[in-house]
Backbone and ligand atoms as CSV (ligand in chain L), in Angstrom:
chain,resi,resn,atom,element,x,y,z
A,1,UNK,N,N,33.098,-14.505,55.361
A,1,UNK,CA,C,31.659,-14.743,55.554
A,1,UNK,C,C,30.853,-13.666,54.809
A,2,UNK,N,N,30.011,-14.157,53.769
A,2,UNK,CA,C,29.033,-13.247,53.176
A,2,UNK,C,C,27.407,-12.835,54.400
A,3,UNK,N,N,27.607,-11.511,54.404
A,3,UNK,CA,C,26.617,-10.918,55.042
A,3,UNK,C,C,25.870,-10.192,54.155
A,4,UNK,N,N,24.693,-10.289,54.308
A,4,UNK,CA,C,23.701,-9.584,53.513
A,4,UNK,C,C,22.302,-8.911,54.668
A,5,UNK,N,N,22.025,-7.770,54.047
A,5,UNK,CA,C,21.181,-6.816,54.675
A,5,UNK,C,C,19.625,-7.558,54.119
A,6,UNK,N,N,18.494,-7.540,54.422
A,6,UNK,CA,C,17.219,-7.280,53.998
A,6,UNK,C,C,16.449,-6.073,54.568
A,7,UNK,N,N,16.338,-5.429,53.903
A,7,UNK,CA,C,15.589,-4.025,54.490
A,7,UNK,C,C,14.074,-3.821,54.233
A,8,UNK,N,N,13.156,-3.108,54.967
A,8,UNK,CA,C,12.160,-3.191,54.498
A,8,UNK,C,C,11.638,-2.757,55.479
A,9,UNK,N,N,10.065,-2.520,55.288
A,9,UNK,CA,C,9.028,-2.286,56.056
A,9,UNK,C,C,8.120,-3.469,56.658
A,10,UNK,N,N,8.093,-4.274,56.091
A,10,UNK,CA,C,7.557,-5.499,56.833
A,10,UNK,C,C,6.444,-5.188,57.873
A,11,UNK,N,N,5.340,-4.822,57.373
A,11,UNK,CA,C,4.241,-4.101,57.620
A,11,UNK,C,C,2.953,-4.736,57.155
A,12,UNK,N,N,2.562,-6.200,57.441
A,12,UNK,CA,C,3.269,-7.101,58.181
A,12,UNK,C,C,4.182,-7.675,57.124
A,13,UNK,N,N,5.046,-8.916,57.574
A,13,UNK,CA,C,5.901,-9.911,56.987
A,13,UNK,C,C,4.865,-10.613,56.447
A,14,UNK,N,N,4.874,-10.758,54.779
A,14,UNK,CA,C,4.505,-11.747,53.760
A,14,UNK,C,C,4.643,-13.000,53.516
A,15,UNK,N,N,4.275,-14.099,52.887
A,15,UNK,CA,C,4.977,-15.087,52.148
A,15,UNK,C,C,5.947,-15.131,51.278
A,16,UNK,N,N,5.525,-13.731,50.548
A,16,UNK,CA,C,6.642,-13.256,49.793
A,16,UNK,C,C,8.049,-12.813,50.272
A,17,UNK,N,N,7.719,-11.965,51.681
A,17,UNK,CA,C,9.163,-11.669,52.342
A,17,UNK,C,C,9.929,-13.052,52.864
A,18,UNK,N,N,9.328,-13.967,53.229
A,18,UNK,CA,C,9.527,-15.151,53.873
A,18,UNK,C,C,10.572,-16.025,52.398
A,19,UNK,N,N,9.970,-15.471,51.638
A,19,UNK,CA,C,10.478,-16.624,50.575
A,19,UNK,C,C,11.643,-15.967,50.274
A,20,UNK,N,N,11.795,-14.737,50.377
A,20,UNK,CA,C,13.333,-13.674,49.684
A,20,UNK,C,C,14.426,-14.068,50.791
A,21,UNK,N,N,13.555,-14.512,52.162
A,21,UNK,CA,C,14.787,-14.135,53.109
A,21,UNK,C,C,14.938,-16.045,53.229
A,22,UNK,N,N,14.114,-16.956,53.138
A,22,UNK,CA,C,14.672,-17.940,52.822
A,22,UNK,C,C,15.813,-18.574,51.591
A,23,UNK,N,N,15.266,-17.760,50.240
A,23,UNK,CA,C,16.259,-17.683,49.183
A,23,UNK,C,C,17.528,-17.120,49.911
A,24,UNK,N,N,17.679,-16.079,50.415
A,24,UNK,CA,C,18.956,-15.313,50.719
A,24,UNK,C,C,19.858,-16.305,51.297
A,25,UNK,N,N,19.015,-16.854,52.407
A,25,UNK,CA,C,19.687,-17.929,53.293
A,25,UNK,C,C,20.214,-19.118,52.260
A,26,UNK,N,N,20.522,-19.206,51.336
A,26,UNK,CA,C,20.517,-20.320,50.153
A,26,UNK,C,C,21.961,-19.737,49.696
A,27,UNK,N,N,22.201,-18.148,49.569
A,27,UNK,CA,C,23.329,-18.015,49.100
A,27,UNK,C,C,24.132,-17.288,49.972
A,28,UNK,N,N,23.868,-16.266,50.890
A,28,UNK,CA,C,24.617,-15.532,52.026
A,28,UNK,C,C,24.910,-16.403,53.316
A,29,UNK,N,N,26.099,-16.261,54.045
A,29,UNK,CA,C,25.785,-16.996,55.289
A,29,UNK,C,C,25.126,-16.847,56.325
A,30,UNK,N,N,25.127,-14.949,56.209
A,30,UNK,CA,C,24.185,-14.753,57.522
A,30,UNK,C,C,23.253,-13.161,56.862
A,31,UNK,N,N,22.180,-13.335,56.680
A,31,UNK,CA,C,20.953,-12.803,56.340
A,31,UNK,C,C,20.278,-11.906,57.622
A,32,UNK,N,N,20.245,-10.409,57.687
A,32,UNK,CA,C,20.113,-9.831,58.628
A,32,UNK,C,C,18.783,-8.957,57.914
A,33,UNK,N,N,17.727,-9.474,58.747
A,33,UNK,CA,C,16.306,-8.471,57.882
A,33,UNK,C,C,16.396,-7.074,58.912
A,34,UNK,N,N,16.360,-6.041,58.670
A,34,UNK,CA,C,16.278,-5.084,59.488
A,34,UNK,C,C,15.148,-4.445,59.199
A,35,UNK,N,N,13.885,-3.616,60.114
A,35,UNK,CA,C,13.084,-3.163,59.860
A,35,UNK,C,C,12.909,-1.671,59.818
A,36,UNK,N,N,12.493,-1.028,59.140
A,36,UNK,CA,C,12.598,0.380,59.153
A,36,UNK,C,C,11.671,1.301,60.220
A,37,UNK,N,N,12.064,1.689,61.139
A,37,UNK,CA,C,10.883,2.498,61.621
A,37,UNK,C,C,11.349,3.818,61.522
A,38,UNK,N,N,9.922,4.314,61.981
A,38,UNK,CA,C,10.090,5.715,61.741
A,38,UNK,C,C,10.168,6.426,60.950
A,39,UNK,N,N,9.660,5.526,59.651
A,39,UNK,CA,C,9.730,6.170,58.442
A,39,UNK,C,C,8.312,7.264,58.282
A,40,UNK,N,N,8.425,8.158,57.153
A,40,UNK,CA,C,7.197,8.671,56.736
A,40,UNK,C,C,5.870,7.820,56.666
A,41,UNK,N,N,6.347,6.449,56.054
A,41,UNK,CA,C,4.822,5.701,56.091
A,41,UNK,C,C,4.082,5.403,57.276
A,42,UNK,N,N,2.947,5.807,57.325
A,42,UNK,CA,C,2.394,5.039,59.329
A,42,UNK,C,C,2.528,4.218,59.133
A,43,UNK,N,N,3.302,3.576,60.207
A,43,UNK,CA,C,2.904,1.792,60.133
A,43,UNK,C,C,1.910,1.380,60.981
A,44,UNK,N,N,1.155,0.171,60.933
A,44,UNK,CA,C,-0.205,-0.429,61.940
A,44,UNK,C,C,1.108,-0.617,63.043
A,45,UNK,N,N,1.896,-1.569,62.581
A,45,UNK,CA,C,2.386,-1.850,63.900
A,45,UNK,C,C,4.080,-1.126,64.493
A,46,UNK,N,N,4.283,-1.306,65.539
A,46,UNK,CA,C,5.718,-0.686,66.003
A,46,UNK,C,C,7.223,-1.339,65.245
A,47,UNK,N,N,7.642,-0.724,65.252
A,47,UNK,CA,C,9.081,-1.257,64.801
A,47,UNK,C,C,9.303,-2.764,65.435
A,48,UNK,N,N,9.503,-2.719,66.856
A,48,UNK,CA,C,9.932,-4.088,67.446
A,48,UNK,C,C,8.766,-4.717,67.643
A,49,UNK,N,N,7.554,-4.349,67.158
A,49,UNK,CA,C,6.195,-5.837,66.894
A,49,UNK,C,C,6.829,-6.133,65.411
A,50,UNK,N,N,6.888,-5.752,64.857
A,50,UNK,CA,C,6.697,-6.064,63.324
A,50,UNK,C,C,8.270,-6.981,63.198
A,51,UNK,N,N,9.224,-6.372,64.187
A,51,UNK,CA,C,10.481,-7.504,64.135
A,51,UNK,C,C,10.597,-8.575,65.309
A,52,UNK,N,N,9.453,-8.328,65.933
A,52,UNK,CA,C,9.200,-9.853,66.583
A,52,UNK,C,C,8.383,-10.563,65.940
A,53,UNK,N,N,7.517,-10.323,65.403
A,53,UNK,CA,C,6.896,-11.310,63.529
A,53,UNK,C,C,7.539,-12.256,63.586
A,54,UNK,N,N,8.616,-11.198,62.504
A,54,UNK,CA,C,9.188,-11.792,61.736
A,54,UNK,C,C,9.903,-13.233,62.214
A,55,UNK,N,N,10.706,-12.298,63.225
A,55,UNK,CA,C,11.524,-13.468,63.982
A,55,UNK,C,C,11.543,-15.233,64.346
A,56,UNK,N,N,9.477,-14.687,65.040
A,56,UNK,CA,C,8.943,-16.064,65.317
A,56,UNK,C,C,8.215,-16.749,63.916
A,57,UNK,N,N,8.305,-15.386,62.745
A,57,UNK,CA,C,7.441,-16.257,61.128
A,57,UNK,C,C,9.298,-17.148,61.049
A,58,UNK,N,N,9.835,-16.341,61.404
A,58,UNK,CA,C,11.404,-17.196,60.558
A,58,UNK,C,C,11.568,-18.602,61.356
A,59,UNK,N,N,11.270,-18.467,63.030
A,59,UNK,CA,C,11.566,-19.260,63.445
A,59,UNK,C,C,10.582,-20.521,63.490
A,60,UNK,N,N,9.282,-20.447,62.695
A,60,UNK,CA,C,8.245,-21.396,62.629
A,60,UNK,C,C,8.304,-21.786,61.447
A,61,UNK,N,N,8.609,-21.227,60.680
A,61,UNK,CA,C,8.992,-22.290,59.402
A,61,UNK,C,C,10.019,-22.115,58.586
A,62,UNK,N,N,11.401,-21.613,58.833
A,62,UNK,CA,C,12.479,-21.876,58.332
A,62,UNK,C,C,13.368,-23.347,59.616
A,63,UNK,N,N,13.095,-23.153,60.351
A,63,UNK,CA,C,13.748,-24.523,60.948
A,63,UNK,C,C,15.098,-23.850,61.361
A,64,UNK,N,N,15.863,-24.687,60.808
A,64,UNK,CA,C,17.146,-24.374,61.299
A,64,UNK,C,C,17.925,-23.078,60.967
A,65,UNK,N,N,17.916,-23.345,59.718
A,65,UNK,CA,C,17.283,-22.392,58.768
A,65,UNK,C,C,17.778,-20.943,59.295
A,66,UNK,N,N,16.568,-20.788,60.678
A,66,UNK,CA,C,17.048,-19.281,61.023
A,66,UNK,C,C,17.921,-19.246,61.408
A,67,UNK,N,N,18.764,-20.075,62.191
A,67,UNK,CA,C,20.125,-19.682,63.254
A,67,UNK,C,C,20.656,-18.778,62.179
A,68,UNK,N,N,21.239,-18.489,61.113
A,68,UNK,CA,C,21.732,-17.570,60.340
A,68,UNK,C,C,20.853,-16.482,60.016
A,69,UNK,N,N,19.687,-16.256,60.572
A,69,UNK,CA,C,18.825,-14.720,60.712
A,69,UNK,C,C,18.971,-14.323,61.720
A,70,UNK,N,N,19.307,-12.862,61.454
A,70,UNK,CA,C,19.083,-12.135,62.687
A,70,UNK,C,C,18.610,-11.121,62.083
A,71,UNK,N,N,17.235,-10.471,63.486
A,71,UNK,CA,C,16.227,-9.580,62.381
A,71,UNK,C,C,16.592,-8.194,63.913
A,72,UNK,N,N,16.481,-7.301,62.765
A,72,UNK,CA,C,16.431,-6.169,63.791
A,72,UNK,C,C,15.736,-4.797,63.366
A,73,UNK,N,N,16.148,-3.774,64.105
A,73,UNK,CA,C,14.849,-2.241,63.582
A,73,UNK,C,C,15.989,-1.806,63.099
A,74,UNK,N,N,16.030,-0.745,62.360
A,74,UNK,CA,C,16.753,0.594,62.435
A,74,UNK,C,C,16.045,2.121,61.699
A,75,UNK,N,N,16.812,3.085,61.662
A,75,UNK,CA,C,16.683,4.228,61.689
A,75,UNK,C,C,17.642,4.963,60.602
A,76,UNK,N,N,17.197,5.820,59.892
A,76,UNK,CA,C,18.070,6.264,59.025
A,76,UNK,C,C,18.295,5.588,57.530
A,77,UNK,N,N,19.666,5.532,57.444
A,77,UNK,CA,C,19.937,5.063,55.747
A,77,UNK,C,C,19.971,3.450,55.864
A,78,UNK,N,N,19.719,2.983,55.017
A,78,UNK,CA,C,19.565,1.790,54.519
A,78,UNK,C,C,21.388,1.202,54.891
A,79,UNK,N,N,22.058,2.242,54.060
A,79,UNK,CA,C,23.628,1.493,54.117
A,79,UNK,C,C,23.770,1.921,55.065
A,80,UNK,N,N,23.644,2.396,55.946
A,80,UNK,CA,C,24.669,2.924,57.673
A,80,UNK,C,C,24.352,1.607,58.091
A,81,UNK,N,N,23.068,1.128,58.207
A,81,UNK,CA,C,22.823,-0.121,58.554
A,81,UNK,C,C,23.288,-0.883,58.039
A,82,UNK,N,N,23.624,-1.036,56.620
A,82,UNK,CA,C,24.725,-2.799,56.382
A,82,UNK,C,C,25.927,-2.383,56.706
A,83,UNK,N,N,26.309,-0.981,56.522
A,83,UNK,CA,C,27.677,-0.743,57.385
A,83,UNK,C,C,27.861,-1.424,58.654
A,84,UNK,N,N,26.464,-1.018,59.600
A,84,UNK,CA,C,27.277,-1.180,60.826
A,84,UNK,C,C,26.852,-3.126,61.178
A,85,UNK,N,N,26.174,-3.628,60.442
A,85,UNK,CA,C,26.272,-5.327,60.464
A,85,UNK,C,C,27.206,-5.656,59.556
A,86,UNK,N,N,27.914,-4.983,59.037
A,86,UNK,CA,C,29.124,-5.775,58.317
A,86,UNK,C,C,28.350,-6.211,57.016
A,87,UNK,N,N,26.945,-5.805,56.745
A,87,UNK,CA,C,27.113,-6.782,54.912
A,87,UNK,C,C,27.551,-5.859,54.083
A,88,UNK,N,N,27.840,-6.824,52.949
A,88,UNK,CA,C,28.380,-6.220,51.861
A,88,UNK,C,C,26.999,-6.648,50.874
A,89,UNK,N,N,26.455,-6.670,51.033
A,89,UNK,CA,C,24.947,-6.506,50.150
A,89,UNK,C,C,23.677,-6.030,50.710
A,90,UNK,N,N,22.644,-6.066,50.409
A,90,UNK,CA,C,21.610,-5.296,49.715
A,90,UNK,C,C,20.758,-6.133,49.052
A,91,UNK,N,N,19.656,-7.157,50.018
A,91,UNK,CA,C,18.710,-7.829,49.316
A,91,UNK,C,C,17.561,-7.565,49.097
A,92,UNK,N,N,17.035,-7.436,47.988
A,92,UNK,CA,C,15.327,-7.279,47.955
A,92,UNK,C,C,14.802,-8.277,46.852
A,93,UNK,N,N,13.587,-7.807,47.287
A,93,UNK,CA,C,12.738,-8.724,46.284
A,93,UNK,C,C,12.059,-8.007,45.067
A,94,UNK,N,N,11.336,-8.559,43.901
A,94,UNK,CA,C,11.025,-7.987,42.782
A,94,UNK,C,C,9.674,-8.823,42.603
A,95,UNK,N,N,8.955,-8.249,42.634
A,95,UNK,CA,C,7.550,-9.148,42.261
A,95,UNK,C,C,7.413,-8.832,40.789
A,96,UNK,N,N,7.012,-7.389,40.239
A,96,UNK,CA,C,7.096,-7.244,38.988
A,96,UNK,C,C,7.101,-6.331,38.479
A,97,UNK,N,N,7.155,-5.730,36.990
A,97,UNK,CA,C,8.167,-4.596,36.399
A,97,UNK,C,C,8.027,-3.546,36.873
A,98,UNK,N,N,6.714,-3.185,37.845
A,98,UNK,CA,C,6.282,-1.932,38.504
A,98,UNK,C,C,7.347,-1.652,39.504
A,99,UNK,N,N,8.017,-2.735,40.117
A,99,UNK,CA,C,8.639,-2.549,41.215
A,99,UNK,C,C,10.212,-1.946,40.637
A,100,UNK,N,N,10.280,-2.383,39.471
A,100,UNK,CA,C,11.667,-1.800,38.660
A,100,UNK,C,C,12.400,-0.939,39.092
A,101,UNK,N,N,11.350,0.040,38.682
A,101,UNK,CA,C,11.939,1.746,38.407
A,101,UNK,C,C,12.407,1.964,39.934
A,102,UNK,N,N,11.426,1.502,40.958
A,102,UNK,CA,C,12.055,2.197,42.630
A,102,UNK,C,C,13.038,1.621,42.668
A,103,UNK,N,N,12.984,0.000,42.633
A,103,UNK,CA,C,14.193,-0.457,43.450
A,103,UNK,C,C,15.656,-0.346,42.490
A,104,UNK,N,N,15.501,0.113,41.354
A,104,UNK,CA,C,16.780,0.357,40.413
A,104,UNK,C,C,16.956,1.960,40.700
A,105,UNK,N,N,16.255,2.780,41.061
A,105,UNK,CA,C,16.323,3.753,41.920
A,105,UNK,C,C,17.307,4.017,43.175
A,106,UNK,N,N,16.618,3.351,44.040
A,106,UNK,CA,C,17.172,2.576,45.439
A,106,UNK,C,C,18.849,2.186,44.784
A,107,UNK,N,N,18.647,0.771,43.859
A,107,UNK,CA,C,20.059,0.482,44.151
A,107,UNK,C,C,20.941,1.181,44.176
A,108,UNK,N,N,20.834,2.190,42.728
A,108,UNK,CA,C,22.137,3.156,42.388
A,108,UNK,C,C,22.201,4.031,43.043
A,109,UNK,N,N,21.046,4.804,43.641
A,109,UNK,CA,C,21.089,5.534,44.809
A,109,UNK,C,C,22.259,5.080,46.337
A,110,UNK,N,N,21.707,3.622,46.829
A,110,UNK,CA,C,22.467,3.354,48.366
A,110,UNK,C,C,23.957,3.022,47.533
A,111,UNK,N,N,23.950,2.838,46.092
A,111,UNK,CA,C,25.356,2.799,45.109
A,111,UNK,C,C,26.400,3.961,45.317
A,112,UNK,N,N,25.974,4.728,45.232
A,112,UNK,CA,C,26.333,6.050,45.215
A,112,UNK,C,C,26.805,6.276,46.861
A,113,UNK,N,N,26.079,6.330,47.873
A,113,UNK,CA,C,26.188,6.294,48.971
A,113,UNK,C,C,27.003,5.431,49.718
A,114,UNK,N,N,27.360,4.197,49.151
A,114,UNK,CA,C,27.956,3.404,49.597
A,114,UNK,C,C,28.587,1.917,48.453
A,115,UNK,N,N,29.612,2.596,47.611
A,115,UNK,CA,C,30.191,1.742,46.682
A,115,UNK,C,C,30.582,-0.086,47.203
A,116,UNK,N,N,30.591,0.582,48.089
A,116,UNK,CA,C,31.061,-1.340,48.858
A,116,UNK,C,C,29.727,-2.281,49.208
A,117,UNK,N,N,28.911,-1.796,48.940
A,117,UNK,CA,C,27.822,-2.050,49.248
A,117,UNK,C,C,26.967,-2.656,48.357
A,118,UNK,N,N,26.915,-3.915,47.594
A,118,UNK,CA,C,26.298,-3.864,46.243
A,118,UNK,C,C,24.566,-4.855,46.514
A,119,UNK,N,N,23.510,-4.341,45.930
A,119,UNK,CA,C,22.189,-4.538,45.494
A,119,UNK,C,C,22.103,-6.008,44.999
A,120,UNK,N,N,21.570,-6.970,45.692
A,120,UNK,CA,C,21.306,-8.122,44.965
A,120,UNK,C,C,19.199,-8.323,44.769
A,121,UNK,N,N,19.123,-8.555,43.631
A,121,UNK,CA,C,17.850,-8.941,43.626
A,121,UNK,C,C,17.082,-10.419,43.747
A,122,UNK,N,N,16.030,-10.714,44.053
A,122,UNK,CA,C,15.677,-12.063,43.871
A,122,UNK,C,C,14.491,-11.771,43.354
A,123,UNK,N,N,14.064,-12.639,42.414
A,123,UNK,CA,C,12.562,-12.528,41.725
A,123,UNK,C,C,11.327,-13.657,42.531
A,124,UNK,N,N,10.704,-12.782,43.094
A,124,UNK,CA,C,9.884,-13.052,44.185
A,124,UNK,C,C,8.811,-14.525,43.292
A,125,UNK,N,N,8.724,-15.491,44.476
A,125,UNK,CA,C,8.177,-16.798,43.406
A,125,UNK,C,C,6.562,-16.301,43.208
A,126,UNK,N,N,6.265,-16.479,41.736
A,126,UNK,CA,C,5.035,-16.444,40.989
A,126,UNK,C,C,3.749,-16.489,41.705
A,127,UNK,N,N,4.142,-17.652,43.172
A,127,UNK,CA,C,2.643,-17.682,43.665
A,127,UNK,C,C,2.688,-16.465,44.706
A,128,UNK,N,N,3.462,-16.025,45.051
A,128,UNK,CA,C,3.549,-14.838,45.912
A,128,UNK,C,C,4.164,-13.561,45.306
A,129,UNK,N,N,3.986,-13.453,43.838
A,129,UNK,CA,C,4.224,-12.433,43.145
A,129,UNK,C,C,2.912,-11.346,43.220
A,130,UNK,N,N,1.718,-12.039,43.814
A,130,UNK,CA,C,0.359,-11.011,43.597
A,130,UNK,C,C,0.796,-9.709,45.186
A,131,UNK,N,N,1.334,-10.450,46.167
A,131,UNK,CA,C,1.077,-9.861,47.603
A,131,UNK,C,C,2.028,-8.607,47.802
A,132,UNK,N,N,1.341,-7.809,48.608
A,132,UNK,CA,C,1.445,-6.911,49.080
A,132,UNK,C,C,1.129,-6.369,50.718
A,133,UNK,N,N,2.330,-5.885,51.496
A,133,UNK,CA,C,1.685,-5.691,52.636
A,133,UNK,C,C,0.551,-4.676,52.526
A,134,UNK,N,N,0.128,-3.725,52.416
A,134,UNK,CA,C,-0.612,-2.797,52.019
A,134,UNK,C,C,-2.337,-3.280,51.749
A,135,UNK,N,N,-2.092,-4.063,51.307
A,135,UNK,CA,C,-3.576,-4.693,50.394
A,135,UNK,C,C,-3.833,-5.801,51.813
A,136,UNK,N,N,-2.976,-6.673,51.888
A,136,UNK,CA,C,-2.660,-7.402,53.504
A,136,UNK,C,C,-3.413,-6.752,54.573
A,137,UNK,N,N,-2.955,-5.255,54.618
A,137,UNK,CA,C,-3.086,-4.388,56.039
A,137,UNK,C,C,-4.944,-4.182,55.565
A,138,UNK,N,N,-5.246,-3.615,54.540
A,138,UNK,CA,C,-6.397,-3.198,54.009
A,138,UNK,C,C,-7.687,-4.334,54.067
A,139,UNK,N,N,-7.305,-6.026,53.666
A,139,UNK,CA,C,-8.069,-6.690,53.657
A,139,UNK,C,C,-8.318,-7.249,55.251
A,140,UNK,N,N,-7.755,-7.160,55.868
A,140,UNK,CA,C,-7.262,-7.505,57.146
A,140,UNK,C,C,-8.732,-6.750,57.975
A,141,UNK,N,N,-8.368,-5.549,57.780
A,141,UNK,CA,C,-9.093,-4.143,58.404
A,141,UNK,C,C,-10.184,-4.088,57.917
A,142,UNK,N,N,-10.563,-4.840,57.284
A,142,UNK,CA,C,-12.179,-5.165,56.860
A,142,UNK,C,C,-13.011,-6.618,56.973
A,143,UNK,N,N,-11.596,-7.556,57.986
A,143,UNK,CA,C,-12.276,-8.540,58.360
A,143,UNK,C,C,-12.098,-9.769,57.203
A,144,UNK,N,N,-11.261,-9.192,56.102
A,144,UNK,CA,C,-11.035,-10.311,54.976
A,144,UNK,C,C,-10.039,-11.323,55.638
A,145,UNK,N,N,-10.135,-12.326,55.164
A,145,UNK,CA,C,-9.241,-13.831,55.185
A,145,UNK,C,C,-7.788,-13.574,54.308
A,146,UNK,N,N,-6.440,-13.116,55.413
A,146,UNK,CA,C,-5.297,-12.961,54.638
A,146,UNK,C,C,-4.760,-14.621,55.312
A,147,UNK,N,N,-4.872,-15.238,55.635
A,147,UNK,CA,C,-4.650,-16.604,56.053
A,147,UNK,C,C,-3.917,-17.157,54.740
A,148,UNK,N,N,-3.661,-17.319,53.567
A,148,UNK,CA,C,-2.916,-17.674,52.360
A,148,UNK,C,C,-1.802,-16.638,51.528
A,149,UNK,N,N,-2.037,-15.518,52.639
A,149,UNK,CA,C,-1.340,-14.275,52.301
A,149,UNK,C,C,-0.150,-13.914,53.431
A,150,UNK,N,N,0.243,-14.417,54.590
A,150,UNK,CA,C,0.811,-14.206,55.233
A,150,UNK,C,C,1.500,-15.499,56.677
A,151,UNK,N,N,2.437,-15.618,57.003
A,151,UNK,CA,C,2.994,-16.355,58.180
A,151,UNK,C,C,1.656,-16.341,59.540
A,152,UNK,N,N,1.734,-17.303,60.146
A,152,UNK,CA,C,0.855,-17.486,61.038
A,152,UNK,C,C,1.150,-16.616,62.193
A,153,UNK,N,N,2.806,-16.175,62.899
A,153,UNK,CA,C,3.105,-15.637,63.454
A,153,UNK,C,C,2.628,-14.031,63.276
A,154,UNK,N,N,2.513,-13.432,61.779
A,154,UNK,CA,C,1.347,-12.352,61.204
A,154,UNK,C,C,0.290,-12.599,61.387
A,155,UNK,N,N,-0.230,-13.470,61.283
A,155,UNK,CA,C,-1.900,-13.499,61.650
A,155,UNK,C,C,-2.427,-13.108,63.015
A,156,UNK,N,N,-1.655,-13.529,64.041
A,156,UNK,CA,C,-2.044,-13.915,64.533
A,156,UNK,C,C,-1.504,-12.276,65.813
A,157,UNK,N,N,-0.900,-11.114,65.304
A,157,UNK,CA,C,-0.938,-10.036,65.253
A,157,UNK,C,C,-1.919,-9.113,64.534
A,158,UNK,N,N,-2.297,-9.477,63.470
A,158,UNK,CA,C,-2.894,-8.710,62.459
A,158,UNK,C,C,-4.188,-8.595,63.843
A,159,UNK,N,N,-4.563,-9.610,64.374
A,159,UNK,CA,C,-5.730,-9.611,65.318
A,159,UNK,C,C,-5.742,-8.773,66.091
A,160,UNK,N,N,-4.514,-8.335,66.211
A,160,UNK,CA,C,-4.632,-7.666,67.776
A,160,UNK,C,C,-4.946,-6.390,67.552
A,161,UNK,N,N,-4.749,-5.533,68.682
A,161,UNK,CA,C,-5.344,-4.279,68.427
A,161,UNK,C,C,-3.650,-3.490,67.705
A,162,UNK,N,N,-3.824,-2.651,66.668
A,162,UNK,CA,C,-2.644,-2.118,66.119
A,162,UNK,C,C,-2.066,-0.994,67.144
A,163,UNK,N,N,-0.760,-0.526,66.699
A,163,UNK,CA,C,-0.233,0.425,67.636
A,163,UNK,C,C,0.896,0.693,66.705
A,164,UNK,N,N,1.818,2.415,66.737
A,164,UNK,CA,C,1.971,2.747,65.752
A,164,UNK,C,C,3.800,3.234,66.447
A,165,UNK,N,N,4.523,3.596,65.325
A,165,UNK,CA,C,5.954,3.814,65.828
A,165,UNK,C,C,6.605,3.168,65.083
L,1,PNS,O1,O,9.429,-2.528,52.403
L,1,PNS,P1,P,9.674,-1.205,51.740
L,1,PNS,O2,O,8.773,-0.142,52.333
L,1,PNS,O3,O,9.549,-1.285,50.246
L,1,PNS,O4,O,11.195,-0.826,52.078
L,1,PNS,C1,C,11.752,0.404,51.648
L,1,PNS,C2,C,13.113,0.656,52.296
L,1,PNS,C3,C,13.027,0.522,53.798
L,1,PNS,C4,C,14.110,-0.367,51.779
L,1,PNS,C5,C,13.585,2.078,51.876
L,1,PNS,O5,O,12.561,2.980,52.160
L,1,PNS,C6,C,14.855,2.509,52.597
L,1,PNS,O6,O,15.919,2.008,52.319
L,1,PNS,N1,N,14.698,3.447,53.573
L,1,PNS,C7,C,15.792,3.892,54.418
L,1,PNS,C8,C,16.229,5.309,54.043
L,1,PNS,C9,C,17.270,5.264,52.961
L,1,PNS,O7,O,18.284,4.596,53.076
L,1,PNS,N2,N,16.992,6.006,51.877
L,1,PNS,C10,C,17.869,6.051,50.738
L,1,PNS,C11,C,17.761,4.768,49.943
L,1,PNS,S1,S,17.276,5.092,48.370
């Protein structure tokens, strides 16, 4: 059974993340998004809001789809975590050449750290190549319309009052 990691901040979950972890589900059997907390970046929301999102964005419009997601938090290195779910990959997404240099960074880096462990990319689709959580969190916080920018299960958080962790 092919297992694959998705890592990330998901700060909130995108269309764009939605579409990497639906692609994944296309070639891995079981697709595990894990969320990072506790990182240096503040996040608006907590580790386990931002992976209950996801969960209910996966489970509202991937369908069946999700039974092969399972989304969770973690802490630390990227590979301790596909270590300890068993993948042998490393999925992200690539919107465009800016994103290059980090995540070819990243790969050979968690490479180095963990040879069994190999980096798969997907090239994030064109109409959700503009998004960003960041710009998401920013337009949001000023009352802008991210409604074409994000899962309804995000929206419908983005409302609430934020909280941090
Ligand atoms: O969604 P993001 O913020 O682009 O995700 C970045 C993430 C979580 C993949 C990256 O920061 C990460 O892997 N952090 C965990 C710490 C780690 O493993 N560092 C070494 C990898 S280079």
């Amino acid at each position: 059974m092919t297992v694959a990691l998705y890592p990330g901040s998901f700060d909130p979950i995108t269309y764009g993340h939605l579409d990497v972890i639906r692609r994944a589900c296309g070639v891995f059997d079981r697709v595990v998004v894990a969320v990072l907390v506790n990182t240096q970046k503040a996040a608006r929301a907590s580790g386990s809001e931002r992976a209950a999102t996801i969960r209910e964005a996966v489970d509202e419009t991937l369908g069946e789809g999700g039974a092969r997601i399972e989304v969770s938090t973690f802490e630390g290195l990227t590979v301790e975590c596909a270590r300890r779910h068993g993948a042998g990959f490393v999925v992200r997404g690539l919107r465009a050449v800016s994103d290059f240099e980090t995540e070819m960074q990243m790969a050979h880096t968690n490479r180095k750290l963990a040879p069994e462990v190999d980096t798969v990319f997907f090239m994030t689709a064109l109409e959700h190549a503009y998004l960003s959580s960041t710009l998401v969190r920013e337009i949001s916080r000023f009352g802008g319309d991210v409604s074409a920018m994000v899962p309804a299960a995000a929206l419908r958080r983005l409302g609430s009052a934020p909280s941090v962790g």
